[in-house]
C-alpha positions in Angstrom: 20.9 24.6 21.8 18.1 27.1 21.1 16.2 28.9 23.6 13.0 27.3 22.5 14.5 23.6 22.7 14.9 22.7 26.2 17.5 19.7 26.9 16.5 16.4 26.7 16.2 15.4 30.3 13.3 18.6 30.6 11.4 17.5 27.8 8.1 15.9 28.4 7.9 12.1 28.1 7.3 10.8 25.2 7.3 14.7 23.1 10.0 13.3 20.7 7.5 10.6 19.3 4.7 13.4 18.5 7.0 16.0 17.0 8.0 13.0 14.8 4.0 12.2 14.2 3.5 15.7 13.4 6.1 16.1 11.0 5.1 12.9 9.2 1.5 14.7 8.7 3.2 17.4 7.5 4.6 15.1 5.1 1.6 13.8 4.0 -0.7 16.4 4.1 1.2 19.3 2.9 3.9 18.3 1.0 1.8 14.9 -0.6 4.8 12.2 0.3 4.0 8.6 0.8 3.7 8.2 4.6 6.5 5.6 4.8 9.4 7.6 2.5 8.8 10.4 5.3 9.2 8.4 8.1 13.3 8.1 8.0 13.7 11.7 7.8 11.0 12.6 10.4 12.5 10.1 12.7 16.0 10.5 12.1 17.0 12.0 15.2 14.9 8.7 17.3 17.5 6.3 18.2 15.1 3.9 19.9 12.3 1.7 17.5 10.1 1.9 19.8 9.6 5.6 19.7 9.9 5.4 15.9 7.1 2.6 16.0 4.9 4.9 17.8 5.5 8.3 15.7 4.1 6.1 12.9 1.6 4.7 14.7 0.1 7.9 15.7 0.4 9.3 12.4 -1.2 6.3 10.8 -4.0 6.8 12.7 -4.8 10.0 13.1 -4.9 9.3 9.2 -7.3 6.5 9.1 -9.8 9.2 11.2 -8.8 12.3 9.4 -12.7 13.4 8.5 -14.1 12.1 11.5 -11.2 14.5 13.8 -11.9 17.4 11.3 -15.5 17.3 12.3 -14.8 17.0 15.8 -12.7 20.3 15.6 -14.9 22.1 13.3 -17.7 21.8 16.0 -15.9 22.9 18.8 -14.5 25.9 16.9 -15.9 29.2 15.9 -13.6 30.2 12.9 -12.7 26.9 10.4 -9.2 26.1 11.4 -7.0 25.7 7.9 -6.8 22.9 7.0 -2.8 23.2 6.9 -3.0 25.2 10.2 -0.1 23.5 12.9 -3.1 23.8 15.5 -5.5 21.8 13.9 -2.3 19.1 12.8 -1.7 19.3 16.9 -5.2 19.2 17.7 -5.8 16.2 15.0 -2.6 14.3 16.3 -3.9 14.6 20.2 -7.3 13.8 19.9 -6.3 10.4 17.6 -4.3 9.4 20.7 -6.8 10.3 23.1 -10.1 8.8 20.9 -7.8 5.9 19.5 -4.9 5.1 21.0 -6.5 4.8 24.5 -3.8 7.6 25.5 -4.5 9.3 29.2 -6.0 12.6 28.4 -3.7 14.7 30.4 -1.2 13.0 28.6 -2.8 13.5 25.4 -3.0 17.2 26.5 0.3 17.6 27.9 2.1 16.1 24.8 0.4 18.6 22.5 0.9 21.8 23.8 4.6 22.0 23.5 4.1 21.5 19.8 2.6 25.0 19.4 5.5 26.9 21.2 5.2 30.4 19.6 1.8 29.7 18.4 -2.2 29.4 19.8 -1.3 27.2 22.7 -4.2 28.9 24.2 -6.6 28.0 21.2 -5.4 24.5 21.4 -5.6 23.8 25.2 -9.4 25.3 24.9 -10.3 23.6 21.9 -9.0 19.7 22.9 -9.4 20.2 26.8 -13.2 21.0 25.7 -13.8 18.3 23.4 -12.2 15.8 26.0 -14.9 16.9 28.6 -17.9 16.3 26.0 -16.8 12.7 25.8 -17.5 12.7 22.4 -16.5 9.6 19.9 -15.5 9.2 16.5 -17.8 7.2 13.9 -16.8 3.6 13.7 -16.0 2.9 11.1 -14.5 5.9 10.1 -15.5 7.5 7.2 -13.1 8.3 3.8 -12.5 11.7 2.5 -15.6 12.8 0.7 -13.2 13.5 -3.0 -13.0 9.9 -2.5 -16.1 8.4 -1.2 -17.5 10.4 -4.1 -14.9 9.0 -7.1 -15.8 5.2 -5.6 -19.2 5.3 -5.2 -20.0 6.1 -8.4 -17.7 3.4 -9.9 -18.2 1.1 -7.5 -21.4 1.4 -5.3 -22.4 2.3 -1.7 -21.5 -1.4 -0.9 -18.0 -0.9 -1.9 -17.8 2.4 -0.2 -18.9 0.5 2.8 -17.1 -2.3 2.8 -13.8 0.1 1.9 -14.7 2.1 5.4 -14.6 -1.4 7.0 -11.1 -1.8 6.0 -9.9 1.2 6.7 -11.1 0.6 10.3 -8.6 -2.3 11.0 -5.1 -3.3 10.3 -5.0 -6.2 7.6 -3.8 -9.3 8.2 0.0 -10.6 7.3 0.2 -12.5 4.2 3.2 -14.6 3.3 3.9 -16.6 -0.1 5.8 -19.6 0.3 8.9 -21.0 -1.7 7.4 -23.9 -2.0 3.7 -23.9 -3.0 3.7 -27.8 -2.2 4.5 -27.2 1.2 1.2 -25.1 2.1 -0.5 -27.5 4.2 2.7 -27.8 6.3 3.5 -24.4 6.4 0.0 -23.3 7.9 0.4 -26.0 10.6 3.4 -24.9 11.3 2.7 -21.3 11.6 -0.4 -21.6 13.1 -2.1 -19.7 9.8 -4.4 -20.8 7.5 -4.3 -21.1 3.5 -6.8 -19.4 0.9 -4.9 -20.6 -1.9 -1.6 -22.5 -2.7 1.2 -21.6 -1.8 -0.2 -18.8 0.9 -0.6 -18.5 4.6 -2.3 -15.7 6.3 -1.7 -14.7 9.8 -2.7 -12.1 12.3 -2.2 -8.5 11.8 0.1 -8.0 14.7 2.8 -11.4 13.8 6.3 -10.5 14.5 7.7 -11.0 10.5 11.3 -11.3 12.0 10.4 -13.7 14.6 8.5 -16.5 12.4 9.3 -20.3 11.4 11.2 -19.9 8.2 12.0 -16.2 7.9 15.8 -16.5 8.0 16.0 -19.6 6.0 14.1 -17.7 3.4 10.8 -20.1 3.1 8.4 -17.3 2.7 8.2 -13.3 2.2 5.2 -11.1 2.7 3.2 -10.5 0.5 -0.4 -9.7 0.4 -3.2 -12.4 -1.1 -4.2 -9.5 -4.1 -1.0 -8.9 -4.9 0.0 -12.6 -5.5 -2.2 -13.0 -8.3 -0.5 -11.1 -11.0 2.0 -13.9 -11.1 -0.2 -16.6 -10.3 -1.6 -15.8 -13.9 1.9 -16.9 -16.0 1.4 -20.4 -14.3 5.0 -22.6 -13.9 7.8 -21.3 -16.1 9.7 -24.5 -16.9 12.7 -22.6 -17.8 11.4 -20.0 -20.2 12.3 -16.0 -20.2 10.0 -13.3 -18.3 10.7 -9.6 -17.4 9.5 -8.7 -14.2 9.1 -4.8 -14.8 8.7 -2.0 -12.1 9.8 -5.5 -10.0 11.3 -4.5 -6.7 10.9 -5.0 -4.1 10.7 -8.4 -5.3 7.4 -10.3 -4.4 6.6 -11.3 -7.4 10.1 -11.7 -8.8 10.3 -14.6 -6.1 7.1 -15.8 -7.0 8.1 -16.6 -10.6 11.7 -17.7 -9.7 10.0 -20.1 -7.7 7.5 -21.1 -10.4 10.4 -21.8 -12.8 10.6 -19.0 -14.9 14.1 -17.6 -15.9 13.8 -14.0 -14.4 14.9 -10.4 -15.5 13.8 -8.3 -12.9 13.7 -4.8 -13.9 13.4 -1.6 -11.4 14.8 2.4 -11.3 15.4 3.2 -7.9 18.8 2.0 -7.0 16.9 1.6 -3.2 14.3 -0.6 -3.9 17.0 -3.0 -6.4 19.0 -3.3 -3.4 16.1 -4.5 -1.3 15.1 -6.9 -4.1 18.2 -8.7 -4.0 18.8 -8.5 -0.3 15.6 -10.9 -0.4 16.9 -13.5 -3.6 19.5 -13.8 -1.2 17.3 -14.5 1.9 15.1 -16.7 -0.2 17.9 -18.5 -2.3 16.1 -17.6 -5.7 17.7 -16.7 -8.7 17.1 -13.7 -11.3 18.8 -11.4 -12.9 18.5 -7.7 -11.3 18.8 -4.7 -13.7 18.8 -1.1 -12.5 17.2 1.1 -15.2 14.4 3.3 -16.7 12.1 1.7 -18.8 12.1 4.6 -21.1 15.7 4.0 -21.8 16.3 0.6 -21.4 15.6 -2.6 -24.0 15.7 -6.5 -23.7 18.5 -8.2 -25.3 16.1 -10.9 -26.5 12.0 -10.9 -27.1 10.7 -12.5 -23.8 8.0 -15.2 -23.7 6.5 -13.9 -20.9 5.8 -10.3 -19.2 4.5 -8.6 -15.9 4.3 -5.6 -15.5 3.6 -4.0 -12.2 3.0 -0.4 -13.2 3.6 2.7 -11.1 0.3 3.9 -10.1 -1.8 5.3 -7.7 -1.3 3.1 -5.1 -5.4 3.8 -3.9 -5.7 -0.1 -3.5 -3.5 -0.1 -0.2 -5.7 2.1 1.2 -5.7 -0.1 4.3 -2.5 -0.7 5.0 -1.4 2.7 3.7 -4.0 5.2 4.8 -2.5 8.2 3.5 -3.1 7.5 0.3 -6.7 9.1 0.1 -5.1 11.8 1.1 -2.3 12.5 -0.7 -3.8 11.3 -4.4 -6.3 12.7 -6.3 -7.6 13.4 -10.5 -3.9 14.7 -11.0 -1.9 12.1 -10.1 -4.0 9.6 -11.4 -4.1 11.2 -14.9 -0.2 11.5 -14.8 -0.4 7.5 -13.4 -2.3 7.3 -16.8 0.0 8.0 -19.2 3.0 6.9 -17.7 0.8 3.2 -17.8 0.1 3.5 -21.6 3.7 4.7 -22.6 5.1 1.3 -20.8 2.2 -0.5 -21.9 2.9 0.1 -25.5 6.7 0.0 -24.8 6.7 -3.8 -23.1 4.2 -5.3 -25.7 7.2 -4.9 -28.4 9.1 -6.6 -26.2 7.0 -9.7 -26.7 7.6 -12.4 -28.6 4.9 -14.0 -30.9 2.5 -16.0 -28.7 3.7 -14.7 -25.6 1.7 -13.1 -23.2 2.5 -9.8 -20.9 0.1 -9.7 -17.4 -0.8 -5.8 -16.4 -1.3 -5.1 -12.8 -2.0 -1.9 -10.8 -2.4 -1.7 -7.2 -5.3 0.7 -7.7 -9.3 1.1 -7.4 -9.1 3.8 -10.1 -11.1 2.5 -13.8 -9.0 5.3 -15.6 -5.5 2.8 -14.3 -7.4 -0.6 -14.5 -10.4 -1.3 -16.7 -10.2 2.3 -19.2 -6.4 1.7 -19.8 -6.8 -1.7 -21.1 -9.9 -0.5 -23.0 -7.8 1.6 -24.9 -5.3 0.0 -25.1 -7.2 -2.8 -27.2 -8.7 0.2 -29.4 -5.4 1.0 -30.4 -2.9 -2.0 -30.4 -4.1 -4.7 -33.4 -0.9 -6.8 -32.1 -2.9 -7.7 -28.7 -5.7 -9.2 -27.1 -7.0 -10.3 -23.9 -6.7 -13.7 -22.4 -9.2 -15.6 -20.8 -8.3 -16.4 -17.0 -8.5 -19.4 -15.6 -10.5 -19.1 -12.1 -8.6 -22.5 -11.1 -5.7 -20.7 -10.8 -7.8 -17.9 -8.4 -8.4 -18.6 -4.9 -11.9 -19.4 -4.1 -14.3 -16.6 -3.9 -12.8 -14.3 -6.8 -13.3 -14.6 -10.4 -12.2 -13.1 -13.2 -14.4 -10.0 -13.8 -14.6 -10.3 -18.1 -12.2 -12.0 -20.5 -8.8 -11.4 -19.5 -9.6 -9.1 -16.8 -9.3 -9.7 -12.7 -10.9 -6.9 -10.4 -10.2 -7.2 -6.5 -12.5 -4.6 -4.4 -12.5 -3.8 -0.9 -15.6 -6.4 0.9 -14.0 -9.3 -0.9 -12.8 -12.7 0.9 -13.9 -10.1 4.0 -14.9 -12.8 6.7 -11.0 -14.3 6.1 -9.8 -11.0 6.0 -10.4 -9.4 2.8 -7.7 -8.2 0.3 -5.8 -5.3 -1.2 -7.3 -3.1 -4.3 -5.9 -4.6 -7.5 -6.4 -4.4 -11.2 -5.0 -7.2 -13.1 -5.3 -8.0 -17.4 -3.8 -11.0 -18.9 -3.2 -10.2 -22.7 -1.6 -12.2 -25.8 0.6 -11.1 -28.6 -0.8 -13.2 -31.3 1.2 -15.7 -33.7 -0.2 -13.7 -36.1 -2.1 -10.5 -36.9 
């Protein structure tokens, strides 16, 4: 054991859980992973969940608040901290628990300090203890990075950019999709919830999944309101063939099983395929799982229906995955971009005459959502849109334009609100 690690027993309480936060902002911020693939190898050596629960937790936050801590530090600082500086990750990690987290402030204090050990201790100790002492608060709600307030607003409109800091303030509510749509009246009774379409219950933020009526006999799965919709579009299946591309980890591979189709659910990472079947089995629906790459791999048959769930950006789960507006910006949504239009083009071929393929993005980017489709129609003569049914929406969102479905941060608000998505429901003719 190193000189600078001292053995467990002298470590401060609870010091394992912030070294865990601050190398899961490390993560984020430096190295641009998704939040929760860093959080096995950040937390590997934390046997107990609850210490685990809380490394995330910290780290979650301190990312929901990330401008709003910046400016705090800024003003109590002479010299601009970098912004990939470990005091100002330390500094942004403690004042989160302090201003957030309702943490004691010595504990806040104490907690932090070791996580400079060979650095500015005394920089850090100055800068946090004086900024506890001013009492100061952070903005409620708290405001998005200004790359990204910027890129909405002018899309979407200071009301959006609003309503988005709204939802960034809270933790959205659980969503689960039921087996059986018929059942939805029964299944909110009986799980206390309430229904904002068929075959959908939403419950409180903090419901124990595990814990829930129906989890082990596989009635429901989560899954949130927005992203339910895709599928809702291909209405009942009555035995025909659809490919559920980029489909694990399964949601709406269970949502057409259920609806009747005959399912080929398609995915790459050998990961997420195990997690999709793990819940066919929990569920007791039936498809048929296929590990490959789109790029390489074809249908053995054209399909009558298609969804396809592209990779993207990810910007819509802003809320449940705050670093996200951190970690994406014009790059990876131009690479997002093509990769769309490549398997756009790719799955339409895969059609059959008269079938129809639904596009979905979990994303509040145009260029992934309303641009792709645009050109997409500007250079495909095989396709065209489809006009949506709003009886198959749940009340309170409509179908944007013809064959196009746009869900924005302030919608269905008072119940809760709802994830980012992009969805286009598009025909390959009879005839051309």
């Amino acid at each position: 054991m190193s000189a600078q690690t001292p053995p467990p027993q002298a470590q401060t309480a609870g010091l394992p859980a912030r070294r865990a936060a601050l190398r899961l902002l490390d993560a984020v911020l430096r190295r641009g992973q998704p939040l929760e693939q860093a959080l096995v190898p950040a937390t590997r050596d934390m046997p107990m969940p609850a210490d685990r629960a809380l490394a995330h937790n910290i780290a979650a936050t301190t990312l929901r608040h990330l401008p709003d801590l910046d400016a705090l530090i800024d003003s109590a600082t002479r010299q601009r901290l970098p912004d990939d500086a470990k005091a100002r990750m330390v500094l942004r990690l403690a004042l989160a628990q302090a201003l957030c987290l309702d943490t004691p402030h010595h504990a806040a204090v104490a907690t932090a300090l070791p996580l400079v050990d060979g650095g500015p201790r005394k920089l850090v100790h100055g800068v946090l203890s004086a900024l506890l002492r001013r009492g100061d608060a952070l903005p409620t709600p708290p405001h998005l990075p200004a790359d990204v307030m910027a890129r909405w607003s002018e899309r979407w409109g200071e009301p959006m950019i609003e309503a988005a800091r709204d939802a960034l303030a809270g933790r959205a509510p659980l969503d689960l999709s039921l087996r059986d749509a018929a059942a939805t009246a029964d299944w909110a009774a009986r799980l206390g919830g309430t229904s904002l379409a068929p075959g959908h219950v939403r419950l409180p933020a903090d419901s124990e999944v595990t814990a829930l009526p129906g989890y082990g006999s596989g009635d429901w799965w989560v899954q949130d309101l927005a992203a339910s919709l895709p599928a809702r579009l291909l209405g009942p299946g009555d035995g025909r063939l659809v490919l559920d591309l980029c489909a694990a980890p399964g949601g709406k591979t269970m949502q057409l099983a259920a609806a009747g189709w005959r399912v080929t659910a398609v995915d790459q990472s050998q990961r997420r395929v195990e997690r999709l079947r793990a819940n066919l089995a929990r569920t007791g629906l039936e498809a048929t799982v296929v590990q490959a790459n789109l790029t390489d791999w074809t249908p053995e048959a054209p399909a009558d229906a298609i969804l396809l769930d592209a990779p993207c950006s990810a910007t819509g789960i802003f809320r449940r995955h705050p670093d996200v507006i951190h970690r994406v910006g014009p790059r990876q949504i131009a690479e997002m971009a093509e990769i769309q239009a490549a398997l756009l083009d790719r799955a339409i071929d895969w059609l059959r005459p008269g079938g129809r393929l639904v596009y979905a993005t979990c994303s509040l980017e145009p260029t992934e959502g309303e641009a792709q489709i645009a050109a997409l129609l500007a250079r495909r003569a095989d396709v065209r849109p489809v006009a949506i049914d709003d009886v198959m929406l749940p009340a309170g969102i409509d179908s944007a334009q013809p064959g196009q479905l746009r869900t924005l941060p302030g919608m269905l608000a008072p119940a809760g609100g709802l994830d980012g998505f992009f969805v286009a429901l598009l025909e390959r003719p009879d005839s051309v």
